[in-house]
N, C-alpha and C positions, 0 to 999 in steps of 0.2 A: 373517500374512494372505497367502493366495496369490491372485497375482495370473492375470492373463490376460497371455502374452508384449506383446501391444499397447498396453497401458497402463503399461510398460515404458518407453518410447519417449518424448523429449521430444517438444516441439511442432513443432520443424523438421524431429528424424526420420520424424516422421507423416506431416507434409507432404511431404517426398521422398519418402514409401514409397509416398503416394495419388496425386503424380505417375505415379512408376514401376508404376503399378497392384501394386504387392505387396502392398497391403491396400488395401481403399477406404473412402470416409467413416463409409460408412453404414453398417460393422463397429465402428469407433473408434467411435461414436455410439451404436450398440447397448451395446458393450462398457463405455461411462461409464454406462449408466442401466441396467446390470446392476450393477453396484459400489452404484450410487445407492439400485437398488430395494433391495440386499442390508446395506447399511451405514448409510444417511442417516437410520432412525431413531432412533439414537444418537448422530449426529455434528451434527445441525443445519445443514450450513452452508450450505443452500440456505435459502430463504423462498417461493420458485418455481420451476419449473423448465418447459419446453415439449419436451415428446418428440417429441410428432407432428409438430410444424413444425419440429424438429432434423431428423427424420429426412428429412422433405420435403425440406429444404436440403442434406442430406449427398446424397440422391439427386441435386439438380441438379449437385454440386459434383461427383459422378462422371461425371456425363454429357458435362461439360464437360474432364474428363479424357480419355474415350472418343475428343472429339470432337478432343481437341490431337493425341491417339495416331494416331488414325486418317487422319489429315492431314498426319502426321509433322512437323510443326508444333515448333519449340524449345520445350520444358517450361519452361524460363525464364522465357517470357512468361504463366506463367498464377499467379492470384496467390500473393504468398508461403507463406500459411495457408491456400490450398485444402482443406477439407473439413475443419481442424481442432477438437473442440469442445472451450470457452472459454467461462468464465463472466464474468459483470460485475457489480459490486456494487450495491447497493441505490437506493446516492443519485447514480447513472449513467443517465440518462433513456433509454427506449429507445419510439418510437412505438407505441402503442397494449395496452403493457404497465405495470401499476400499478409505480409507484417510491414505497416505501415511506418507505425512509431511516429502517429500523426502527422506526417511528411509528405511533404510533395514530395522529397527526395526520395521516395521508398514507394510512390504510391502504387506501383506498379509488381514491386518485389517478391518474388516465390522460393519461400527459402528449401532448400532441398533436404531440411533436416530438423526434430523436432526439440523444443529445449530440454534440457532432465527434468523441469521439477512439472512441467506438464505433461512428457511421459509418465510419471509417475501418476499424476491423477488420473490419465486414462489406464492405468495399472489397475489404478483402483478402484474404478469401475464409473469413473464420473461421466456423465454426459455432454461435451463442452459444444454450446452452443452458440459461441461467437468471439469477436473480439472486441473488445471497449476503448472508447475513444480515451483520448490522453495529448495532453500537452505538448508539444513536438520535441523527439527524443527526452522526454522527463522532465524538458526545461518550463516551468510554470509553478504557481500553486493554484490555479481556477480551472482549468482545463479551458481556457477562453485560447490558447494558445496551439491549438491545431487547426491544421489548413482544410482539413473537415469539416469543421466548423463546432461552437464550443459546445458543451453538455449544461442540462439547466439541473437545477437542482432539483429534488423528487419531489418538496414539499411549496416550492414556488419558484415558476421557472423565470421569473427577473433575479435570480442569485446563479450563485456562483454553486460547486456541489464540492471547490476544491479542488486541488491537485496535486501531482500529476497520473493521477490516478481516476480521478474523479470520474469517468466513465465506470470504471469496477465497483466504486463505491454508488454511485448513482442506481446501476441496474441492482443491486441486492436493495436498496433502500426501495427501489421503487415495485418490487418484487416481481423483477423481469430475470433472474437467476439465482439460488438459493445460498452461493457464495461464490465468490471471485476471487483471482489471484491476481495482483499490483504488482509494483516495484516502491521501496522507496530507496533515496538516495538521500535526500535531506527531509524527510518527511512526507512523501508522496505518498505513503499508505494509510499511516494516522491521521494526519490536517484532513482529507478528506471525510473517511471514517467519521470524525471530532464533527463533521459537517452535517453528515448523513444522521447523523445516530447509530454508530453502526461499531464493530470491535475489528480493530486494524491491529494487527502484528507485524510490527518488525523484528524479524530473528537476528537472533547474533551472525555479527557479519560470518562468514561461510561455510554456515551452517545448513543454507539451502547453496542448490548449484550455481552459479550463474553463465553455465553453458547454453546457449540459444536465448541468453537475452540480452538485448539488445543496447551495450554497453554506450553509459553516459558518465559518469564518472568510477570507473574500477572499482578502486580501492572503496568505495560507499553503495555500490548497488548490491539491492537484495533481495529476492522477490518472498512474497507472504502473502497470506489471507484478508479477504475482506468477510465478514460474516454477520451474523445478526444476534451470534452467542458464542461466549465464552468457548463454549463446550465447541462448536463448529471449527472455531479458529484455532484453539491447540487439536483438533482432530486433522484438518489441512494442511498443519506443521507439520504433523506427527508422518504423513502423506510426501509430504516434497522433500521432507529436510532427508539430511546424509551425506556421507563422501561419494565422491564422484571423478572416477578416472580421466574425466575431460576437463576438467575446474581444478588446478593445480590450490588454488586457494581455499576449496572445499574441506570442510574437517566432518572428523564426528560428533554428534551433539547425542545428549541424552533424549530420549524420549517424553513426553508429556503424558503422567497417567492422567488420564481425565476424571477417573473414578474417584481419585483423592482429591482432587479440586474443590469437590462438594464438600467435603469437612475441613475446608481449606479456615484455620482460625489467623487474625490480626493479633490473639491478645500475646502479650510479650513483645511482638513484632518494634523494632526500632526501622520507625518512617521518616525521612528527611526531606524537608522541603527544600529547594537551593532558592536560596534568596535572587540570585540572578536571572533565575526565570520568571520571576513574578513580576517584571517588567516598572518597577519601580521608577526608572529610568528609563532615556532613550527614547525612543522616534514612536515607538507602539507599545501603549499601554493597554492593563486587562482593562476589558470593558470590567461596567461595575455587576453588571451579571453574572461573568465568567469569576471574579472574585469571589462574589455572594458564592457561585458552587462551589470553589477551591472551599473557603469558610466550611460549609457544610457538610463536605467529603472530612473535614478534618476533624471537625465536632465527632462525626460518625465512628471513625476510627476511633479516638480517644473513648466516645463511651462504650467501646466494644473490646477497650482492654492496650490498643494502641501506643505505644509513647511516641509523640509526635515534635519533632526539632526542626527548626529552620537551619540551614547549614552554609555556610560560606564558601563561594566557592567561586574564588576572584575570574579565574581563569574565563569561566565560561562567558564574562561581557566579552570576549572577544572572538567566541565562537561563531556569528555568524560571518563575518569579515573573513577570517581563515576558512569555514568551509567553502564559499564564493570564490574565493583563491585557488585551493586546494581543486573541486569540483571542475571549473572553467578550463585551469591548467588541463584539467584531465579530459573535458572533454572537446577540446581543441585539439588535441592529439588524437582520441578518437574517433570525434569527427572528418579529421584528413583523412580517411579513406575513400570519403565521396565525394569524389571528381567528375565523375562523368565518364571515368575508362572502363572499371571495371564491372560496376552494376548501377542502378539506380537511375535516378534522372538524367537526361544527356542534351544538352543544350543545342538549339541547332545553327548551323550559318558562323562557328566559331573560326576566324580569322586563322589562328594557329594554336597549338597545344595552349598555350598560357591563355589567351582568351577563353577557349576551352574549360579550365579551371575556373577562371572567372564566373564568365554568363552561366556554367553549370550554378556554380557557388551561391551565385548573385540571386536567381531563380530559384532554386531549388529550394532552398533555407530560409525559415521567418526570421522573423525580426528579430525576436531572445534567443534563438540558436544563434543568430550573426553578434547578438551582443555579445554572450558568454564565449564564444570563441575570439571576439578581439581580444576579450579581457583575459582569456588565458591566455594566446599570443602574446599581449603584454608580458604579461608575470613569466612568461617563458621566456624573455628575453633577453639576451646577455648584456644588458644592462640594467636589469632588475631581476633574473634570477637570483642571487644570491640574499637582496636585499630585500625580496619580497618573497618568493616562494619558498624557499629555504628558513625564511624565519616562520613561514605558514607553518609547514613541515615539524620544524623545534612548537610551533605551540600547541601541534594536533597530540604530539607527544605529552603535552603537559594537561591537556583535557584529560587522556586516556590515564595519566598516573593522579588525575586527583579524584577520578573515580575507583580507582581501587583504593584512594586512601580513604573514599566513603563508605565505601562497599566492607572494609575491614570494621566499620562501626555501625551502620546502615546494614537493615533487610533487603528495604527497597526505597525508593524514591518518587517524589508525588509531584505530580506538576499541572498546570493547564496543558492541554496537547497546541491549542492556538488562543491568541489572547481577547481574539472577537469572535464572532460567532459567523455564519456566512452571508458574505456581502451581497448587494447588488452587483451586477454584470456592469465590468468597466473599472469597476473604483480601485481593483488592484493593479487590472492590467495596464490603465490607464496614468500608472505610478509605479515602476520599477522598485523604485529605492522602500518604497512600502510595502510590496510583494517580499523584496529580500527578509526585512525587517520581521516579516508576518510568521517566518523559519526560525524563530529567538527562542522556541522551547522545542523543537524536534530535533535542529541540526546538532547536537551535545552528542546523543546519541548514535549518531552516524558518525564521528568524529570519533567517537571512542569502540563503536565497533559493539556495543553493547545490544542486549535485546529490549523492548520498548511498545506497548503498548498503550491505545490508545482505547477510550471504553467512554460509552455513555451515560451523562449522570445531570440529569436535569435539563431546562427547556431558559429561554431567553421572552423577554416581553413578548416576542413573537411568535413564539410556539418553535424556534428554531432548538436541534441540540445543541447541546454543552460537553463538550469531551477533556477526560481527563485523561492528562498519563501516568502510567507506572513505567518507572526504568528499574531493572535488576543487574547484576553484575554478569561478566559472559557469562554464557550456557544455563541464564537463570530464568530460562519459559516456564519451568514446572512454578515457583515461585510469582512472577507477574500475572498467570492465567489464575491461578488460584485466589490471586488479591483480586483479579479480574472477576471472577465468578464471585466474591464473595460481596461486590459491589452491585452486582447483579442481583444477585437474591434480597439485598439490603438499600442499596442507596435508589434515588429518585427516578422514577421510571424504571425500576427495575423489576426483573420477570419473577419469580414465583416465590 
């Protein structure tokens, strides 16, 4: 695919260059919805997109450059992402634009209010140029699972690009927006990411807001960065994260200097691998690829001064099972809000209020949204709440204390982000029990609330990525973006 030199460019380079006038917005803006008009009808990974009020916006974002130049004014002061375009995913509110959350149920929805962590990137001078398709309400890991229809992947569109993000992650890979903002809940930001080739963050849960996004299980959603570097993704952090008066669960997180990242050193660093994720056992094992890179990432470390340990850590074979529990509970509760009375889809020719509910429900909702809401109904049920949810509940507790008893000996933590590399269309959706299964090194992370990235590091027989993860203890971005960047400059496929 030849590109245009500007779309070349991460999202901080952009922004330095539209400071420095060497390019301005409303080029970089043209240039993504040239790629967009030329590729997106094979790729899917928009659902919407807004050119003409991109382009209005890249105009002011110049003028406002003009006017710093002209003034001779510190470029410093003007904001970080000035004129940069950036997309945001589906289930990401943004005023007076439909948020779908890949749903017939929503397809029509106008929320009258915008989320915080996407106010904030329009703070900060980003360009948001649409919305990206995704899995219906987060429930998927392929994005095959929206009633829009699924996203291919950038590098071959018989695959999968991941999920449930995989729109976010598809348009940066396929240089139709310079970074994006996901959600994961069990991995929706990294499995893709791992897919694309691309640096997925998940922050410490509430860390970022999660006011105007579009709640699929609570207690685990997060929104974060899709990016093409290091440096992009703890700058995006650095952009949404904070307290926030509408997010009772929002805290404050430390900031990410990016500047230290680059002399970011391994040596001394105590790295633990958990045996449990390496998939030894169980229904989905590492391809022998995704191994071969774990191998090589580990060699790497070690000769750069690393000490590297495998770490036991029984609890987590039962992490996916419990997050499936925990998550479903949650979003069957969530989910009850759409009936058909108050917004959303409304079924027509309904007999009475209960049919109402029904043919809304029946209609409205695919197939893995109907699944995970029986399955939380079940577990919510007073004949197995206590006996299944409530033991979920005691073992999410026992993930979160056996990572701080790592974290008391451990820097960080090393893992596969997924154990294969991206499938063909079909082979997960097509298989429940092995989509769940394919969440066996992401969901730990969402279960303990911890931060978690996800970085590229090598290629498969098929030129596909390989993604690894680094897990750190809460509030430990400045530490995983730095092992992040230093994997960057040093491991396979890595930038400069």
């Amino acid at each position: 695919m030849e590109k245009e030199p500007i779309l070349s460019m991460t999202a901080l380079e952009l922004a330095q260059a539209i400071r420095k006038k060497k390019v301005t917005s409303v080029e970089a803006v043209r240039a993504i919805f040239r790629n967009i008009d030329e590729h997106e009808y094979e790729r899917h990974a928009y659902v919407a997109f807004w050119k003409e009020e991109a382009l209005s916006e890249a105009l002011a974002c110049d003028a406002l450059v003009d006017k710093y130049n002209a003034g001779n004014t510190e470029i410093s002061e003007l904001p970080p992402l000035l004129g940069v375009p950036v997309a945001i995913k589906d289930n990401l509110l943004l005023s007076g634009k439909t948020a779908s959350c890949g749903s017939k149920m929503l397809e029509n929805y106008i929320p009258p209010y915008t989320a915080s962590c996407v106010e904030k990137l329009e703070k900060a001078g980003a360009v948001i140029i649409g919305r990206t398709n995704m899995d219906e309400f987060g429930m998927g890991v392929s994005t095959e699972h929206s009633y829009f229809g699924a996203t291919s992947h950038p590098m071959d569109i018989d695959r999968v690009p991941g999920g449930s993000s995989g729109g976010s992650a598809a348009a940066v890979a396929s240089l139709e927006a310079f970074a994006a903002l996901g959600t994961d809940t069990g991995g929706s930001i990294r499995q893709p990411a791992a897919f694309c080739g691309l640096f997925g963050l998940r922050p410490t849960y509430g860390s970022v807001s999660r006011h105007g996004l579009v709640a699929f299980a609570s207690s685990m959603d997060t929104a974060g960065p899709i990016a093409r570097s290091s440096a992009d993704a703890a700058a995006l952090f650095n952009i949404v994260m904070g307290p926030d008066p509408k997010d009772q669960t929002s805290v404050s997180s430390p900031r990410v200097d990016i500047s230290a990242m680059e002399s970011y050193s391994v040596e001394g660093k105590r790295i633990g691998i958990p045996k449990q994720l390496l998939s030894d056992e169980g229904d989905v094992r590492l391809s022998e690829e995704v191994a071969e890179s774990l191998q090589k990432a580990k060699v790497l470390l070690q000769e750069k001064g690393a000490i590297i340990e495998e770490v036991d850590m029984p609890i987590l074979s039962y992490a996916v099972p419990v997050y499936y529990i925990l998550s479903s509970a949650e979003a069957s509760s969530n989910l009850s809000r759409y009936d058909g009375i108050r917004y959303g889809y409304r079924a027509e020719d309904a007999a009475d209020l209960h049919d109402l509910y029904t043919k809304t429900r029946s209609e409205g909702f695919g197939l893995e949204v109907k699944r995970r809401i029986l399955l939380g109904n079940y577990v919510l049920s007073s004949e197995h709440f206590e006996d299944i949810y409530r033991k979920a509940e005691k073992a999410r507790d026992l993930v979160r204390k056996a990572f701080e008893e790592v974290f008391s000996k451990f820097d960080l933590l090393l893992s596969p982000t997924s154990p294969v590399t991206a499938p063909k269309k079909g082979e997960i959706a097509d298989d429940p029990l092995i989509a769940y299964a394919s969440d066996l090194c992401t969901v730990p992370a969402s279960l303990a609330g911890i931060p978690a990235v996800s970085i590229p590091f090598g290629e498969d027989r098929n030129g596909l990525p390989i993604g690894l993860q680094l897990m750190g203890p809460r509030f430990g971005e400045q530490e995983i973006l730095g092992a992040a960047r230093f994997f960057e400059k040093n491991g396979e496929g890595g930038g400069d």
